[in-house]
N, CA, C and O of each residue as an XYZ file, in Angstrom:
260
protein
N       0.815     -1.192      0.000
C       0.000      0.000      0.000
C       0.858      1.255      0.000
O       0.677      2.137     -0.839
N       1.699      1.324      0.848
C       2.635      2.274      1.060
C       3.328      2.651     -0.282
O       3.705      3.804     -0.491
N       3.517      1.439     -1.371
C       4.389      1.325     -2.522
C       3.540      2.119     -3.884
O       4.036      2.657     -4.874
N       1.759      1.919     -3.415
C       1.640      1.897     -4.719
C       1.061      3.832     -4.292
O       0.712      4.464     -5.289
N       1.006      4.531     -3.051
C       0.765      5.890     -2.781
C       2.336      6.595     -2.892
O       2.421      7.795     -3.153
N       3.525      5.793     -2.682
C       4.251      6.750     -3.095
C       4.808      7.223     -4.654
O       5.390      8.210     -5.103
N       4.299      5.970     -5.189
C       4.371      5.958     -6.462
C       3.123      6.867     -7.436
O       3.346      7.287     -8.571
N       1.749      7.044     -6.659
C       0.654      7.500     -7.047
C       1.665      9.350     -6.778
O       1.252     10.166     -7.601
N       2.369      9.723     -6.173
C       2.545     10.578     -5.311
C       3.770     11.130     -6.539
O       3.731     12.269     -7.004
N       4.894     10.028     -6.965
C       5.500     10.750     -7.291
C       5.283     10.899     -9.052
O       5.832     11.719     -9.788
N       4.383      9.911     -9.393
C       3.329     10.300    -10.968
C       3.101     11.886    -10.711
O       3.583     12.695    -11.505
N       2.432     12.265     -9.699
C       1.307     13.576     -9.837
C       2.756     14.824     -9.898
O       2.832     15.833    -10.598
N       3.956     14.180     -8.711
C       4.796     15.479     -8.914
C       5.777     15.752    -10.041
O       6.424     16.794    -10.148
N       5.839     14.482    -11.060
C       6.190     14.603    -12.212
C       5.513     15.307    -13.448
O       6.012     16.034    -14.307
N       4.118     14.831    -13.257
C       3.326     15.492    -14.205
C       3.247     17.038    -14.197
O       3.276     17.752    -15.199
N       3.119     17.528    -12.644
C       3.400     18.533    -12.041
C       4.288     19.614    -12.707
O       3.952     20.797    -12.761
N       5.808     18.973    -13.369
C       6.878     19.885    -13.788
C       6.792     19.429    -15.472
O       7.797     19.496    -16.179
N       5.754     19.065    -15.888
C       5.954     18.359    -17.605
C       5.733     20.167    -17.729
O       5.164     20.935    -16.952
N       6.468     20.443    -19.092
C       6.019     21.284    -19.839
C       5.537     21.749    -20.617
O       5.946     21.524    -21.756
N       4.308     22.725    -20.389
C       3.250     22.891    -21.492
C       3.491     22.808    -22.743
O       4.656     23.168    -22.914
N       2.998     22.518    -23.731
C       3.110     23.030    -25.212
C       2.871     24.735    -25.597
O       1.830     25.343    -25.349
N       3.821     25.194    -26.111
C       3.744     26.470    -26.970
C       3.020     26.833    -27.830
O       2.866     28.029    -28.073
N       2.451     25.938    -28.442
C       2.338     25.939    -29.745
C       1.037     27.480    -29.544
O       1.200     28.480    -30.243
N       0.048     27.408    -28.689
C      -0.629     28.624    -28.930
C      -0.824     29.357    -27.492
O      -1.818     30.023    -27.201
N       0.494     29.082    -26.487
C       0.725     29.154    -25.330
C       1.172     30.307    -25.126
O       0.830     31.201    -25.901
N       1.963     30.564    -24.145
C       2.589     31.957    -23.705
C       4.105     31.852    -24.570
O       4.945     31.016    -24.903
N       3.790     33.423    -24.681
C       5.008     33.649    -25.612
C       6.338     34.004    -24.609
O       6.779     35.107    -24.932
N       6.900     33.561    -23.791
C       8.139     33.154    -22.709
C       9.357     33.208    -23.866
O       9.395     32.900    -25.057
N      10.548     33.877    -22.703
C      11.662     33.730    -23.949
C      11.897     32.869    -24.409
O      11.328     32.985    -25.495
N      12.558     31.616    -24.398
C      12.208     30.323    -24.790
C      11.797     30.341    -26.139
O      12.492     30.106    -27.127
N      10.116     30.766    -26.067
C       9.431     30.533    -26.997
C       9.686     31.624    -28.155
O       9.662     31.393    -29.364
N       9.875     32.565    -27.680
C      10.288     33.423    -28.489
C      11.288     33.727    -29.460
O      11.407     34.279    -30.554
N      12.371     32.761    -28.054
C      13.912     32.765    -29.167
C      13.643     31.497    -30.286
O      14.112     31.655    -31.413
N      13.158     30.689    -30.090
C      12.695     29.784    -30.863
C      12.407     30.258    -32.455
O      12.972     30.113    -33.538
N      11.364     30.818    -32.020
C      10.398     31.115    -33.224
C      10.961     32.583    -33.983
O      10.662     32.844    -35.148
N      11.850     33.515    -33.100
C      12.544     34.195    -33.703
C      14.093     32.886    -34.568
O      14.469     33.178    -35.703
N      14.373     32.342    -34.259
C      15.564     31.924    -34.747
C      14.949     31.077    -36.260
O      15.350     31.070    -37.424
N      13.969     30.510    -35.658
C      13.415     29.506    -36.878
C      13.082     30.859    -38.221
O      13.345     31.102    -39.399
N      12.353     31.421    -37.067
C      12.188     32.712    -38.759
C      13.547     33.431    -39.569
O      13.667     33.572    -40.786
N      14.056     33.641    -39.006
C      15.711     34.171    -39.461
C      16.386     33.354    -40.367
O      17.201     33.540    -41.270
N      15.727     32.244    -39.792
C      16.676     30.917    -40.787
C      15.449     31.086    -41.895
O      15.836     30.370    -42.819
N      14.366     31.570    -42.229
C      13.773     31.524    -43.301
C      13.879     32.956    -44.155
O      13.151     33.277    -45.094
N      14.859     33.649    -43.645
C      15.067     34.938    -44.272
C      13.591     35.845    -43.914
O      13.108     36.505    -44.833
N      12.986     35.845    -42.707
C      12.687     37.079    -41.848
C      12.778     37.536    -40.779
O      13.868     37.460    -40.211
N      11.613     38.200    -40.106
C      11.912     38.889    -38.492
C      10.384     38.481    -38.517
O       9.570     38.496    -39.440
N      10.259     38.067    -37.039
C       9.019     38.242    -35.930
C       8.859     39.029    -35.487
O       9.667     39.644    -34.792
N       7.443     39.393    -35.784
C       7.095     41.029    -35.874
C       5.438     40.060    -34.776
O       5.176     38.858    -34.811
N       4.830     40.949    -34.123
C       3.771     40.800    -33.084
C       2.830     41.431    -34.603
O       3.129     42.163    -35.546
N       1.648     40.714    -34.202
C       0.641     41.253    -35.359
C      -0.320     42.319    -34.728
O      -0.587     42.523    -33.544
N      -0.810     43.010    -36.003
C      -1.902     43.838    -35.351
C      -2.761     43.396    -34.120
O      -3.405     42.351    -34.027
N      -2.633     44.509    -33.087
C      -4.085     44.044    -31.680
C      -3.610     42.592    -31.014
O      -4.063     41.997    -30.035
N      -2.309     42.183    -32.099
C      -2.088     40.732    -31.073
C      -1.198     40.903    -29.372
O      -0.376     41.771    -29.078
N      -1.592     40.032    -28.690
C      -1.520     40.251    -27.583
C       0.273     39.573    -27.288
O       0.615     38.577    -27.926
N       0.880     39.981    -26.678
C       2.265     39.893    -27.001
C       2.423     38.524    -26.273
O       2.814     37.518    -26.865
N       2.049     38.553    -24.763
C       1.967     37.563    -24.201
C       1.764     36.084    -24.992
O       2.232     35.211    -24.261
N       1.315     35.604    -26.033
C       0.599     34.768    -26.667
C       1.591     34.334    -27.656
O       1.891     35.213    -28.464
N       2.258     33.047    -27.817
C       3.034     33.004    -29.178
C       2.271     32.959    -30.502
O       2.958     33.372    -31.436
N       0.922     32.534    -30.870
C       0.052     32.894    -31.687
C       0.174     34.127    -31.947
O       0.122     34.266    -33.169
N       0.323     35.192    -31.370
C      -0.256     36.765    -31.995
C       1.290     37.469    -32.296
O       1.587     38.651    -32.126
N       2.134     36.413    -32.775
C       3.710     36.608    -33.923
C       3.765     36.221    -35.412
O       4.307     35.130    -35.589
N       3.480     36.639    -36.157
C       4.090     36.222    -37.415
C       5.254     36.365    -37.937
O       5.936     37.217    -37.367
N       5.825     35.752    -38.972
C       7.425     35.501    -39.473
C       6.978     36.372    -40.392
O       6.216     35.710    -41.096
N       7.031     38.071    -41.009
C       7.591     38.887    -41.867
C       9.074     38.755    -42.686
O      10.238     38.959    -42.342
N       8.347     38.249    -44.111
C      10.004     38.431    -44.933
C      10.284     39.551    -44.970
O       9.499     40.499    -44.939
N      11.578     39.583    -45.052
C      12.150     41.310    -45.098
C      13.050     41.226    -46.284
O      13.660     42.224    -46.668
């Protein structure tokens, strides 16, 4: 019993530190340098779009320049 609550215990504090997906998440440096680097390598800049909310990696588009 003892075996299968510390194990129930240390599932929840693992899941606990998994890290979210980005994909339409907070725009954190991380995420930012990311998606700035990936765009650069496509010959533009990440530019925040109109009214988009900065916080948000969704409200960035890759502008060719």
């Amino acid at each position: 019993m003892k075996g299968a609550l510390a194990l129930m215990i240390l599932s929840l504090a693992l899941a606990a530190c998994e890290t979210p997906s980005t994909e339409a998440g907070s725009a954190d440096y991380d995420a930012l340098r990311r998606a700035s680097a990936d765009c650069s390598a496509q010959g533009g800049k990440l530019v925040l779009k109109d009214q988009g909310d900065p916080e948000r990696i969704n409200a960035y588009v890759c502008k060719r320049t």
